[in-house]
C-alpha positions as CSV (number, residue, x, y, z in Angstrom):
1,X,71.8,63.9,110.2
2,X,68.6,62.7,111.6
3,X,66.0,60.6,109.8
4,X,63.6,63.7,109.6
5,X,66.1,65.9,107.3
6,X,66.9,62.9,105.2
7,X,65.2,63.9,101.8
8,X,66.1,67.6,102.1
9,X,69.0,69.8,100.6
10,X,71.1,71.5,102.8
11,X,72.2,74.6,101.4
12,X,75.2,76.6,102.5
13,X,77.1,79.4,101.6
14,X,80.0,78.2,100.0
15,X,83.4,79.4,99.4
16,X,83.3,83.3,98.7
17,X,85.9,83.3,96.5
18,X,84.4,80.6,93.9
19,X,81.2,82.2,94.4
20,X,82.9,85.7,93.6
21,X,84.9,84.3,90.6
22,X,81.7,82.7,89.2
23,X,79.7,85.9,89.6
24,X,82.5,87.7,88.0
25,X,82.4,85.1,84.6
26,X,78.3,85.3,84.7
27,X,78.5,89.4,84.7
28,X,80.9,89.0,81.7
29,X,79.2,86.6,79.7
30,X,75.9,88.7,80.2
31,X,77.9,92.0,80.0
32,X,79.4,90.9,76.7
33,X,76.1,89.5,75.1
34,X,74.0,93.3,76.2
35,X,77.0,95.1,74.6
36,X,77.1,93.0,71.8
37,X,73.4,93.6,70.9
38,X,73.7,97.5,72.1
39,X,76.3,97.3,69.2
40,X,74.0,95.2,66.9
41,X,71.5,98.7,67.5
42,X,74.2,100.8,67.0
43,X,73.6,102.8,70.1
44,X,77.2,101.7,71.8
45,X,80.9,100.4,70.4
46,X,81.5,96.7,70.9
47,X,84.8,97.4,73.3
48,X,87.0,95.6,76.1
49,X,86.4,99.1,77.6
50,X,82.5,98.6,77.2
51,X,82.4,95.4,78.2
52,X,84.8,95.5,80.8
53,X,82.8,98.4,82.6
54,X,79.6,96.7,82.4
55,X,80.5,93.7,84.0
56,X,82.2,95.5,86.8
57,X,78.7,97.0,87.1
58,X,76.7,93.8,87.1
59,X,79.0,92.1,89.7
60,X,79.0,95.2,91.7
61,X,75.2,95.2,91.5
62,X,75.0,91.6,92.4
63,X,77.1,91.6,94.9
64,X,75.5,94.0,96.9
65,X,72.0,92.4,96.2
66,X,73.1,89.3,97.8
67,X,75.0,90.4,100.3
């Protein structure tokens, strides 16, 4: 490391599966509080199904944005 990088981050990818297993528990967490207040509205049932689906959704959607 050379004197001219030594205040700056250096950012790297990371290991894909921790970043795949912290996507997954973000999407659920999020998935999990939208279904809870769709539920709140009454417009959907507060289900694993429900909330299982819409996580799948969100990491699939995430996944593909960052990749």
């Amino acid at each position: 490391m050379s004197d001219e990088d030594a205040g700056q981050i250096q950012w790297g990818e990371g290991d894909p599966r921790v970043v795949f297993a912290m996507n997954l528990v973000l999407s659920s967490i999020f998935a999990t509080v939208v279904i809870y207040g769709l539920s709140y509205l009454d417009l959907v049932a507060f289900t694993f199904v429900n909330v299982a689906s819409a996580a799948l959704v969100l990491t699939a959607i995430t996944y593909v944005v960052t990749k």
